[in-house]
BADREN-186217 format. One record per residue (C-alpha): z, y negated, x. Coordinates in steps of 0.5 Angstrom, whole numbers, plus 500, padded with zeros to 3 digits. Layout:
N
ZYX...
//
This chain:
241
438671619436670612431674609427673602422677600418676593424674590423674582429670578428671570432667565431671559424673559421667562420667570423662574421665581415669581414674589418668593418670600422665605425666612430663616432663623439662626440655629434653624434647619429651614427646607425648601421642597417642590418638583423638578422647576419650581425655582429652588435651585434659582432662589438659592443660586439667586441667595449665593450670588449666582443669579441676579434677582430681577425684582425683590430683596435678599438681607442678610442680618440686615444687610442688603445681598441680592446682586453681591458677587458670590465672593462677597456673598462669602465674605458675609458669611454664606456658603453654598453647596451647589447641586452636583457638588462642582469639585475640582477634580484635577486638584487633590483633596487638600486642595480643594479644601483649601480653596474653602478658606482662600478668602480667609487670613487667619491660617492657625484657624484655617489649619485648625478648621481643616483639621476639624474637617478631616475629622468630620469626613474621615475618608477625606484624610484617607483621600487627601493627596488624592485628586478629586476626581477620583472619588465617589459621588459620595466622597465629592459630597462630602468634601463639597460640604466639608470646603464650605464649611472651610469658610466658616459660614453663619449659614449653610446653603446645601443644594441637593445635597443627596442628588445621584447618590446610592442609598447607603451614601443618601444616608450618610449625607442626611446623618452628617446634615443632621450632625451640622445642625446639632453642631448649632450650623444655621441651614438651608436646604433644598432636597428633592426627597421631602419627606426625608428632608422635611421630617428633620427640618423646623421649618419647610417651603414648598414651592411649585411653578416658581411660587410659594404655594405652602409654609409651615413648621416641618418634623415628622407629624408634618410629613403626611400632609406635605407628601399628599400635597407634593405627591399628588400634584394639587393646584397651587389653590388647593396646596396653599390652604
//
């Protein structure tokens, strides 16, 4: 489905993602994880139409995304969950959710799919007058989420989804990830708690320094050897055999 193939990001002449190469397949939960730097966050931005790739190709059921603007990245059927969630909080619930589908025609759907929505997050039909900025950072999680999935994406990108949240809410995001995929919701995820994020995935990356330094198929028997790995902050040699 998702294709990246030695993907460069650049921020003026320092490289953020150096030759990145990363696959993910429909019905996957695919996660990239890696210390604070390590280009997770620029390859999903670069994915999402965010960053322009320097050098590389990003496909999409074989069609050629890197460089879209992030509205066409939309209309392909890619949605992204940006780190710190980015809500408009001076507009309400609804509103926001809304925003989701403006790309969207069909309204029954659109009306269809909100409803499904509120179902999903119960607390943002409690919240759905209510202005976005006054939720809780876990409340503006999940309606990040929820107004993604408003735009009826093929697949998901959540970056950082659990970042600055109480435990109990770290939880409920993990718990809803895992409902998504259940749901058959193709996904991408950065997450900088990896042994969380990898025990529930198919597949994992880890990257380092802008680089894939390790792959591999992910669940919880893989988690021992990624954290060493992550943990201990081995070279890139020794990470990647």
């Amino acid at each position: 489905m998702l294709q990246i193939t030695d993907l460069t990001v650049r921020y003026g002449s320092i490289p953020a993602v150096r030759g990145v190469t990363v696959e993910v397949a429909e019905g996957e939960l695919v996660t990239m994880v890696g210390p604070n730097g390590a280009g997770k966050s620029s390859t999903m931005r670069a994915v999402a139409g965010l960053e322009k790739p320097a050098g590389g190709t990003i496909t999409f059921d074989g069609r050629p995304i890197g460089g879209l603007r992030p509205e066409q990245v939309v209309a392909a059927g890619l949605a992204l969950v940006p780190e710190g969630r980015h809500i408009f909080g001076g507009l309400t619930v609804k509103e926001n959710l809304s925003l989701g589908a403006v790309s969207r025609r069909d309204r029954k759907a659109v009306a269809a799919d909100l409803e499904r929505e509120l179902e999903r997050f119960p607390i943002l039909r409690e919240r759905i007058d209510q202005a976005a900025g006054f939720l809780s950072g876990g409340e503006q999680q999940q309606l990040a989420i929820a107004r993604a999935l408003m735009s009826r994406p093929q697949l998901l990108l959540l970056d950082e989804p659990s970042l600055g949240l109480a435990p109990r809410m770290v939880d409920s995001v993990f718990a809803t990830i895992e409902s998504l995929r259940a749901d058959g919701i193709t996904i991408l995820l950065v997450e900088q708690n990896a042994t969380r994020a990898v025990a529930m995935s198919d597949r994992y990356y880890l990257l380092r320094t802008g680089e894939v330094v390790r792959s591999g198929l992910a669940g919880p028997d893989q988690v021992a050897g990624l954290a060493e790995d992550y943990l201990a902050g081995h070279s890139d040699k020794e990470a990647a055999r």
